[in-house]
C-alpha positions in Angstrom: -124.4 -18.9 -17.8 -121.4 -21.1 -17.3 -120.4 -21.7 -21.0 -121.5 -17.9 -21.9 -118.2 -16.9 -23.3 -117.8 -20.0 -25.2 -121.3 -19.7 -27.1 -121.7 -15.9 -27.5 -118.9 -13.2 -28.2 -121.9 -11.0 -25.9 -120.7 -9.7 -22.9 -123.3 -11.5 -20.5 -123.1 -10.5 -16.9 -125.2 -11.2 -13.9 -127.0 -8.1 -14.4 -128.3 -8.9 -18.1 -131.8 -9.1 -18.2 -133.1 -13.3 -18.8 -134.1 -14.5 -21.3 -131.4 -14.2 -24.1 -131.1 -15.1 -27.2 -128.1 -17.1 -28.1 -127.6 -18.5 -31.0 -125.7 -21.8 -31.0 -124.1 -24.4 -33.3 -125.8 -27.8 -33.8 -125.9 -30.6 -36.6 -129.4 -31.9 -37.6 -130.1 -34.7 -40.1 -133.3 -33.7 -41.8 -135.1 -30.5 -41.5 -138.0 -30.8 -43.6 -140.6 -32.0 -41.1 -142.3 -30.1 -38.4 -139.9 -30.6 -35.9 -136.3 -31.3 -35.8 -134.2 -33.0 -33.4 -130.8 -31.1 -33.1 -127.0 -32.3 -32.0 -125.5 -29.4 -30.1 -121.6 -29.0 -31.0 -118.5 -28.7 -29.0 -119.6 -30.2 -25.9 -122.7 -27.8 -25.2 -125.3 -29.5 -23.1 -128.5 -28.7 -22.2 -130.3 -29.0 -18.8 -130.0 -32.5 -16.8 -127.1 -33.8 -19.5 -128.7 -34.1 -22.7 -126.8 -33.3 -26.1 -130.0 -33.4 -28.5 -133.0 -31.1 -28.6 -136.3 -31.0 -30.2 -137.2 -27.9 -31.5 -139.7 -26.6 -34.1 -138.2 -26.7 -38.2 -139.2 -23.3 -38.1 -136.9 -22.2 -35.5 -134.0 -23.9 -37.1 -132.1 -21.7 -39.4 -131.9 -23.0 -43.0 -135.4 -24.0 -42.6 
């Protein structure tokens, strides 16, 4: 977890136990579908570069 300390105030170690939930700032446009396409914040990428996600409305919070 490279950016652990910058997403989470949790103390994440090499010991902790994966997965984790982390909760993260993004930006998304429109959340009343069934899915939701998400612009992480402050740099945060995901896997292989990408700065967008696709994830389930009912996963997003305000939903």
């Amino acid at each position: 977890m490279e950016k652990a300390p910058v997403l989470s105030p949790q103390n994440i170690t090499a010991d902790v136990a994966f997965p984790i939930e982390l909760w993260i700032e993004a930006a998304a446009d429109d959340i009343a579908g069934e899915e939701v396409v998400v612009m992480l914040s402050h740099g945060v990428e995901a896997m292989g570069g990408r700065i967008s996600l696709v994830l389930s409305s009912a996963d997003v919070l305000g939903s």
